[in-house]
Structure formats: C-alpha cells, structure tokens
C-alpha positions in Angstrom: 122.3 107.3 103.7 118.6 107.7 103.9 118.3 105.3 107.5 120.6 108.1 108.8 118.9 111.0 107.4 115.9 109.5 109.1 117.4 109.2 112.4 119.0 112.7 112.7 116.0 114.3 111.6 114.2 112.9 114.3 116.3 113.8 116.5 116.4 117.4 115.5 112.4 116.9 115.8 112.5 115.7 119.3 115.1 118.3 120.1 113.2 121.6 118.8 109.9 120.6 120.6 111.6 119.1 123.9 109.1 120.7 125.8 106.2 118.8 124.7 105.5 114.9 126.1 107.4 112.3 125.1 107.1 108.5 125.7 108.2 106.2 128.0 111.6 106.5 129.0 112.0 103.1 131.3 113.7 100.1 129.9 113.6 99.9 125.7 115.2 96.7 125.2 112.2 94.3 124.3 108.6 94.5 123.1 106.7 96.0 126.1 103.3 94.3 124.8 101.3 91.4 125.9 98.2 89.4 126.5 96.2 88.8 129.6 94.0 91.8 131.4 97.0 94.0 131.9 95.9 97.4 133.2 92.6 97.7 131.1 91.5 95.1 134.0 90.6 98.0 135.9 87.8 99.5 133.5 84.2 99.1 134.0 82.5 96.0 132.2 79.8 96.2 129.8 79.0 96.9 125.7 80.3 99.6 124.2 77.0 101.7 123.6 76.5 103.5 120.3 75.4 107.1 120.8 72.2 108.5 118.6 70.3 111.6 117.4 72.6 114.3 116.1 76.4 114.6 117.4 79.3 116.4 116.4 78.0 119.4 114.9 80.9 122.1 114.7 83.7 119.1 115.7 86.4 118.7 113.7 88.7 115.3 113.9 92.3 115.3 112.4 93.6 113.0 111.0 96.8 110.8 110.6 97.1 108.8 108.1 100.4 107.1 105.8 97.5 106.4 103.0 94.0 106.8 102.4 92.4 103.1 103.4 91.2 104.3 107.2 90.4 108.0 106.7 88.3 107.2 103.5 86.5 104.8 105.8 85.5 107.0 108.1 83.9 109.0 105.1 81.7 105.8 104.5 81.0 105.5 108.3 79.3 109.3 108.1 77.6 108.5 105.2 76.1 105.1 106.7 75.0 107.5 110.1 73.9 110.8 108.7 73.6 112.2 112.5 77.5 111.6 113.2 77.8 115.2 111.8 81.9 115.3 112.8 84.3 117.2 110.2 87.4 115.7 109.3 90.8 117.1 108.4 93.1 114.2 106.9 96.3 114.6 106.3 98.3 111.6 104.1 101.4 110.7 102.8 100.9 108.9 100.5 104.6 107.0 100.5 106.4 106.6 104.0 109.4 105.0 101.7 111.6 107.5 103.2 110.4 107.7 106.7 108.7 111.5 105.9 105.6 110.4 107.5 107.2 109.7 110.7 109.1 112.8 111.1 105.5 115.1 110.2 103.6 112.8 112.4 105.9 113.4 115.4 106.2 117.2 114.5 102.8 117.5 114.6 102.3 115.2 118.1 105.2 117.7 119.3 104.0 120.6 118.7 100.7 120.2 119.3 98.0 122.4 119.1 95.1 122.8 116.6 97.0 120.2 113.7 97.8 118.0 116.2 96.3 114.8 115.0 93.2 113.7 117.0 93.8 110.3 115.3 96.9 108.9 113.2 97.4 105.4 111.7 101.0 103.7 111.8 102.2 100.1 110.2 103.9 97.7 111.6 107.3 98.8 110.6 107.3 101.6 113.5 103.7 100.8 115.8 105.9 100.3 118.8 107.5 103.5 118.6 103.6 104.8 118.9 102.7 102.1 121.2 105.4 101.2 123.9 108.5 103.6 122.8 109.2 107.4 122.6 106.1 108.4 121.8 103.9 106.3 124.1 102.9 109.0 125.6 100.6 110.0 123.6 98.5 107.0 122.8 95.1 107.2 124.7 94.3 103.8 126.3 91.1 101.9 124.1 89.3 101.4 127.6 89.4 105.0 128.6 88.0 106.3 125.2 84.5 103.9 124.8 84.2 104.0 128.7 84.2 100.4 129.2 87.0 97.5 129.3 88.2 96.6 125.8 89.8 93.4 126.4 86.6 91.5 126.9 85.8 92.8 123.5 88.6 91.9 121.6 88.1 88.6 123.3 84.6 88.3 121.8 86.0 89.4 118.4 88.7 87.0 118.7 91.4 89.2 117.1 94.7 87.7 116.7 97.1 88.3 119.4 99.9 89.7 117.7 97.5 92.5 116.3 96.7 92.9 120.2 100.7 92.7 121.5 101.9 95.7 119.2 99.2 98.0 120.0 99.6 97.3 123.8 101.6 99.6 125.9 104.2 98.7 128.8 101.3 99.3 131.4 98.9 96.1 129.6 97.0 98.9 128.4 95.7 98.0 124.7 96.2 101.7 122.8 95.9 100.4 119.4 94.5 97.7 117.1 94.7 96.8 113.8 92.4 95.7 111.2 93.7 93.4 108.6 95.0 89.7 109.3 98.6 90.2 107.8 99.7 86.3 108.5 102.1 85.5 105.3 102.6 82.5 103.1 104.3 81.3 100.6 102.0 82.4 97.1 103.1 80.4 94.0 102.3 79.2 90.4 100.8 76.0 90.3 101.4 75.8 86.7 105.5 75.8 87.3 105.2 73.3 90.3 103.6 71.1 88.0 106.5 71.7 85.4 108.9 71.1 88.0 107.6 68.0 90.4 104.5 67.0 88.0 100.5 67.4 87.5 100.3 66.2 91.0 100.8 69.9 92.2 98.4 71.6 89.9 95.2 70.5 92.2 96.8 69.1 95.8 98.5 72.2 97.5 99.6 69.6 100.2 101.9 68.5 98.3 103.6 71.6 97.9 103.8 72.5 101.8 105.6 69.0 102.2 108.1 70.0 99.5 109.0 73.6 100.3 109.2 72.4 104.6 105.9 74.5 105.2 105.9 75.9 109.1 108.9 73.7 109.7 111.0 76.2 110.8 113.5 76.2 108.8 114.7 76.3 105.0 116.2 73.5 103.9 113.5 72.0 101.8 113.1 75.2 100.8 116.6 75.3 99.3 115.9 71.8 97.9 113.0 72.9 95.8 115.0 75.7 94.8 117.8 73.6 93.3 114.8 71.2 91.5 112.9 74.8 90.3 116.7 75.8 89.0 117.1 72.7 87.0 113.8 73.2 85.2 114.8 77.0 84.1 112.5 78.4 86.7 113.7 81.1 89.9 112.3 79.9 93.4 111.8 83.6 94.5 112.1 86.9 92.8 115.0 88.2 95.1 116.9 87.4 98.5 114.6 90.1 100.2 111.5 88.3 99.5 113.3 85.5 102.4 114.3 88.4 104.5 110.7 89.6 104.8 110.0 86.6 106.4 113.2 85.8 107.9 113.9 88.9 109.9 110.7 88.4 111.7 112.3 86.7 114.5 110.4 86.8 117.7 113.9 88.2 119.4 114.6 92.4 119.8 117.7 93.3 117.9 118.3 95.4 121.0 119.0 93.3 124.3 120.4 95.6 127.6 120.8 98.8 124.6 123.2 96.4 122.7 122.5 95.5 119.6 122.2 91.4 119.1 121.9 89.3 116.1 119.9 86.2 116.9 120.4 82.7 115.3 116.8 83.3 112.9 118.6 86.6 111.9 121.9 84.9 111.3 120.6 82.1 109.5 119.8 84.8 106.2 123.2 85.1 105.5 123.6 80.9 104.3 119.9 81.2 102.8 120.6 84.2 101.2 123.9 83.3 100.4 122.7 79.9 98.8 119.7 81.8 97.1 122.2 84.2 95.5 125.3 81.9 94.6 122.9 78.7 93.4 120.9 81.4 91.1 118.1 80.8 92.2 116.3 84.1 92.1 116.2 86.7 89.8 118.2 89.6 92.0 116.1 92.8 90.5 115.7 93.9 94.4 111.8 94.2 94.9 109.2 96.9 94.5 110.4 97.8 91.2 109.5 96.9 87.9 111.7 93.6 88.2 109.6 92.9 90.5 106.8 93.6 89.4 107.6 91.8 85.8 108.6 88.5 87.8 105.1 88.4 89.1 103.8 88.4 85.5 106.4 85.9 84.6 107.6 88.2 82.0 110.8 88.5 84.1 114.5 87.3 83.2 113.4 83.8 84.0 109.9 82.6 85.4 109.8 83.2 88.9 107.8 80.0 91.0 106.6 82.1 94.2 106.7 85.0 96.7 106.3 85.4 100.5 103.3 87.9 101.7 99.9 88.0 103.2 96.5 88.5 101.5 97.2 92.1 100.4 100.3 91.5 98.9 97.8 88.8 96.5 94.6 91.4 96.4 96.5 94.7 95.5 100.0 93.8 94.0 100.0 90.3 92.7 96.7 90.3 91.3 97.6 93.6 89.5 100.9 92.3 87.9 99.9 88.8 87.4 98.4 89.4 83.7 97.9 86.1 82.1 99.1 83.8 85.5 96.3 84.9 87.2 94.1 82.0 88.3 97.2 79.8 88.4 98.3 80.4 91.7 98.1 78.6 94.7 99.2 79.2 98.7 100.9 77.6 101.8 102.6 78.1 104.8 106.1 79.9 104.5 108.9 77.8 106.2 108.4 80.7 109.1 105.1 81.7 110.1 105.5 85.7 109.8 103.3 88.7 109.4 104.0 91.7 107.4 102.4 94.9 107.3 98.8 95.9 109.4 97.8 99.6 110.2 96.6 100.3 113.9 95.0 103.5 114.9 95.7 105.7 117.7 94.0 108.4 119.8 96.0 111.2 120.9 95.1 111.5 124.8 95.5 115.7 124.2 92.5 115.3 122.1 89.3 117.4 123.2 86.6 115.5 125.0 84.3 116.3 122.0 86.7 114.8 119.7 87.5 111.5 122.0 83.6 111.2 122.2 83.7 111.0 118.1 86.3 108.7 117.7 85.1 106.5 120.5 82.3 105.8 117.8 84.7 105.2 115.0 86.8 103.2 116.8 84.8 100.9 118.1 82.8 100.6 114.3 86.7 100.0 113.0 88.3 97.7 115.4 85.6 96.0 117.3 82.2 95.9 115.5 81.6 92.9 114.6 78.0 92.7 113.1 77.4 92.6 109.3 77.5 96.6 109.1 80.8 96.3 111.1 83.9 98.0 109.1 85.6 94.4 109.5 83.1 92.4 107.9 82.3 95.7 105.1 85.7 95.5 104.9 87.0 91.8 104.3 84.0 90.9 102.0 85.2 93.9 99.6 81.6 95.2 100.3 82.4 98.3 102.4 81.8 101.1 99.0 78.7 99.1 97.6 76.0 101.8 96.8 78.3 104.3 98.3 78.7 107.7 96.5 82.3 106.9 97.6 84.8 105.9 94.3 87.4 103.8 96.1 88.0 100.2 95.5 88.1 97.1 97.3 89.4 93.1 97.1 88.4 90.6 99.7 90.5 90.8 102.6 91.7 89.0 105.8 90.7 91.1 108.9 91.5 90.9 112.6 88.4 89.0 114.1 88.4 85.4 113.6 84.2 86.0 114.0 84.4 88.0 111.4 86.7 85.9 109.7 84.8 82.7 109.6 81.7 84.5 108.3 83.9 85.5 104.8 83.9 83.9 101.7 87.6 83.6 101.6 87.9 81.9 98.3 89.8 84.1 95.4 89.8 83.4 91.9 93.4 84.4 91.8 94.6 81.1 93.9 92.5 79.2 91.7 89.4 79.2 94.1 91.2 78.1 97.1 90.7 79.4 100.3 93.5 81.7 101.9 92.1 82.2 105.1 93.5 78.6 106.8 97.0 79.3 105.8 97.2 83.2 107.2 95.2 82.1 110.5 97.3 79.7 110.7 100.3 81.7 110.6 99.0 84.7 112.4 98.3 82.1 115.1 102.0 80.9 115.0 103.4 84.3 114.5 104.4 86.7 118.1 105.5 90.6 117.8 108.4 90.1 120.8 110.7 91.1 118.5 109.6 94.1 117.5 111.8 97.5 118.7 111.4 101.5 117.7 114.5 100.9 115.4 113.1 97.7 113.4 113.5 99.5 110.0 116.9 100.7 109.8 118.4 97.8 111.5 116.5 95.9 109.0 117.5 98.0 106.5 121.0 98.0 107.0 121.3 94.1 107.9 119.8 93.8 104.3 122.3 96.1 102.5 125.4 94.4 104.0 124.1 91.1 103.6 124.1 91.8 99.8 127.8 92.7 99.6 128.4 89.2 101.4 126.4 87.3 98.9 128.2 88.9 96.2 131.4 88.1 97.2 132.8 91.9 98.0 133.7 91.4 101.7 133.9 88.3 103.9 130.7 87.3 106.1 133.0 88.7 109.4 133.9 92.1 107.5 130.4 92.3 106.6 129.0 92.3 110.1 131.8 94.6 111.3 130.5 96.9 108.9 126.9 96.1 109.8 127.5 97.0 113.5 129.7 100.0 113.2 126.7 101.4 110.6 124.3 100.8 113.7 126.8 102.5 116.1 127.2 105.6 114.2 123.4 106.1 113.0 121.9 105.0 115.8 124.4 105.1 119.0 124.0 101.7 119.5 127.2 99.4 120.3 127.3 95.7 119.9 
C-alpha cells in the first residue's frame, strides 16, 4: 500500500545519502518539544533589527515548499522592500497526498549542495520529523539566525503554544513556527439545527455547544444529537473520518519505549465510529472527494448537519462547496479541542551566511512581526495582495499571535457574521502536540483503514487490531 511505499522509499533515501547528517538519534518515543526558555535562554536579548539600504544582490534562496501560500509571500515581502534584492528558487509540490514531497525534500536535505533548500515549509502531519526526529539535524535554531533570543518574542506575540511545542527541538531550542491558528470546531448548518431542536438554534450558538457536549471531552451528546439529526432525515457528519480528525489527536505518542500503544482517546473511535457507522448517521463517501465535497453543499445523499476543522477548512473548502448554505452556518467547540493542519518554516543550518542573513529578515517579517505591515496581520485580514501586482487570493484567517489576533475583524459572512476567533483560541488553548511522533501519518492511516473493516462488520474489533498491529510491524518495524 501507499503508507509502505512511503516508508521504504525513505529508507532507500536515507540509505543512498548515508553520508550526509541526519537527526537526532537519542530517545524517539515522545514529542521532544516544550515550553519554557529551553536552550534559546542562552541568546543575547534585544529586538530583532531590520537591516536597510540594498542587500542580497547576487543571493539566491531556495526554497521548500508542499504549496505556494509561503513562497508567494515572500514575493510580496520583496515587493513591499524594493532593497531586499534576494533571488528565489521555489520548488512546490503541489499535493503531498502521497508522501512525494517528503521523500524530495529529504533527497534534497541529503544530498546537499547547491538545490539543497535554504528554506522548506512542512505541516503538521510530519513537523516533528523536521523538528525533533531524523532530520533534526538540519533545522537551524530561530535564536541563532536573527542574532537575538526568540522566546521573548514569541512571548510578546503571544503565539499559541502548540504552534511553539512542534517546532521546538529536543535541546528547547525553538527551530520552527507556524503561522496560522489551526484550533478546530465543530462548523454546522444552523438552518438544519433549527429543523432538528427548533428556531432556538438559528440565532443562540450556545445552545448548540450544550447539545453536541462542546469541550466536554467526550462524545456522547454528540451521539445523542446524532440519533435526534437521524430521525429528522439529516447525517450528523459527512463520514467517520471527519471524528477521527479530531479523535486521533490524543495528546499520547503512539510509540512508548519503540512499542507501539493505542491509548484510551485512540480506542474510544472504534464505539464512535462504530455507532456513527451502524446508527447511519453519516453519509460514508470517505472525505476529500466529491461526496464530500457535495455534502457540504447539501446536495449529498442526505443533508449533512456539520463538519470538524479550523478556519481554513471554512475560508478555502467549505466556503467554496457551500453554494446556496452559505451564510447559514454557524460554529462551536468540538467535543475535543484539536488542531489540524499549520505550516512551519525551517532554515537549513548548511545554508550560506548570505542566505541565513536573508531569511533572518523573512523570518522574522513571517513569524514574528507583529505591526500592521507584519505578514500575520497582512495575512489574517485577507489584506496581504491589496495593490500588489501579485494575482493570488486571500480569506480572512486565524494566525499564530493572539496580538495580532485580537486586532482582526474575525467576523465571516459564511457563519452568519459570527465571530470564529473565540471558539479556535479557545481550542488552540486547550489543544497540546505531546502526541505527535515521525510516524503520525501512517499509523493514522492504517488505524483508519482497519477501523472501517470493523465498522462494517468484516472482521471482529480483536481481529481488526491484530491486523492493525501486524500492518505497523511489517511497514514500519514496530512491535506492539
């Protein structure tokens, strides 16, 4: 299967350019990052300083990237500074579906050289691998490139500390940040709640949270609403996975001691799932598909009430598909607070000094600017390609920095005119990276797959998970 195709070609990466340095080789059982000073302590204090006049003639950067979004940015940050006179190289994929980007990305960190990437961007599926795993190595510390210590910045910007733990290495060193606020929620039609539970739940989104067991922990209100939406005709979710994006965030490693665990959060998908599945109530067309994509327009088999994401999931998905619903949508808190998706950027420590001196500069506009010409506020007010001769579009967003944050108009037409930013603080706040490891996506992946057979009835829940671990043993030489 494709998780294994993944794996060994990494490994056959790794292998060819064994030479080259690798990452961190000490213990890999948990998430390595943290808050607190950690080893940044040791930088000198002070503002990170801009530089002026004409810089980087003849200096070319490149760059990283599984999209466009940060790359095309840094095209807007040269046009803002005409002196910054840097050349970049970008090189994107465009999908990372089937783990390609990876095995380039850590081709090109391998071999080195040349088309090494100066910078490269990675999601939250696989940061840690970048940031406290095999290729640790070569992420460049934040405090050593701008000179200064960064942790009393990102204190000033007040980014949210699960953006800070995945981009922190084992040594408390803070070697990559993200930019968007990805805190989820639960995003629904106020129109079918108030065909379901009454007019009530067209205006009072309280009401909702109460009903669906909002940050309780757990999903048995959830399940209740579920039964009431199935009696009224209408699908609680669109599939099973749309609970397993928020479920299998559990703030446990599925690796403890190199043995692969399955904590009680992770557990607990197979009776939701199950009950999801065997009470009908979702639409099982998978996700990020046309199903999908229909069920979001209520043009699906059957209406479909809500889906689990954060903000972009609303700005560049929902919003998209939502054809006539849009405006008739409201948010709250998921029954788990989870996060899904981010981008942090990291500097390859190989990088010339002329190169690290350029993306000191872009770093620090990206991640840690937080003035009105900052990339974060640009950025999260949709604003960022105004009088630009840059054609690339932009929604409102939620960004890292609570400064920046609270300055926003975080009101969207799509919920209605509510505001989204209390319900994704709220569950960034909640929400801790612990649980992240460098195998993340095929353990999900496979946990997923074999779940499905259970919840159709083709093999009991213990066969299941005897399948499940034997899978993890023989792609991934990891024993239960």
């Amino acid at each position: 299967m494709k998780r294994k195709l993944l794996f060994l070609a990494t490994v056959m990466v790794v292998a060819l350019f064994a030479f080259a340095a690798c990452g961190s080789d000490d213990d890999d059982n948990g998430n390595g990052g943290g808050g607190g000073g950690g080893a940044d302590a040791g930088a000198p204090e002070g503002a990170f300083v801009r530089p002026t006049g004409p810089r980087g003639e003849g200096v070319e950067i490149v760059i990283y990237g599984w999209n466009d979004e940060l790359s095309t940015a840094m095209e807007r940050y040269k046009e803002m500074n005409p002196d910054f006179l840097f050349t970049f190289r970008p090189v994107t994929h465009f999908t990372d579906w089937d783990g390609s980007y990876e095995i380039g990305l850590n081709a090109a960190l391998l071999a080195g050289g040349a088309d090494a990437p100066d910078v490269f961007f990675v999601e939250s599926a696989f940061v840690v691998n970048y940031t406290q795993y095999e290729f640790a190595d070569f992420a460049m510390p934040y405090s050593e490139l701008l000179g200064v210590n960064v942790r009393p910045l990102i204190e000033a910007a007040e980014i949210s500390q699960f953006i800070v733990d995945a981009g922190t290495n084992r040594q408390g060193e803070v070697v990559g940040l993200g930019f968007q606020h990805t805190g989820a929620g639960f995003i629904y039609r106020r129109d079918l709640a108030a065909e379901i539970w009454g007019d009530a739940y067209l205006n009072d989104t309280s009401l909702m949270a109460a009903r669906i067991g909002s940050e309780s922990g757990n999903w048995d209100a959830f399940l209740a609403a579920a039964a009431d939406a199935d009696a009224a005709g209408i699908s609680m979710l669109s599939d099973m996975e749309d609970a397993w994006q928020a479920i299998r965030n559990s703030p446990n490693p599925w690796v403890v001691n190199d043995r692969l665990v399955i904590d009680d959060q992770r557990m607990s998908y197979l009776d939701i799932g199950k009950a999801l599945y065997q009470g009908g109530f979702t639409n099982v067309g998978g996700t990020w598909n046309d199903s999908w994509f229909a069920d979001m327009s209520g043009t699906g088999v059957r209406p479909v009430l809500g889906f689990l994401g954060p903000a972009w999931l609303i700005n560049y998905i929902l919003a998209g598909n939502a054809g006539d619903t849009h405006g008739d949508w409201g948010l709250v808190g998921a029954p788990e607070a989870f996060a899904w998706g981010g981008t942090w950027s990291i500097v390859n420590r190989n990088s010339s000094q002329e190169v690290h001196d350029g993306l000191a500069e872009l770093i620090y506009w990206l991640k840690l600017d937080t003035s009105d010409t900052g990339f974060l506020y640009l950025f999260g007010s949709g604003t960022l390609y105004d009088g630009s001769a840059i054609d690339y579009s932009l929604e409102k967003d939620m960004v890292s920095s609570q400064v920046v944050q609270r300055r926003l108009d975080s009101t969207l037409p799509f919920l209605g005119g509510q505001d989204m930013a209390p319900v994704f603080v709220e569950a960034g706040r909640v929400f801790t990276t612990t649980g992240w490891g460098p195998f993340d996506r095929e353990i999900n992946g496979a946990f997923a797959d074999h779940a499905m057979g259970y919840f159709r009835g083709e093999t009991t829940r213990e066969e299941m998970l005897d399948d499940f671990r034997q899978e993890i043993q023989d792609t991934l030489d990891i024993s239960s």
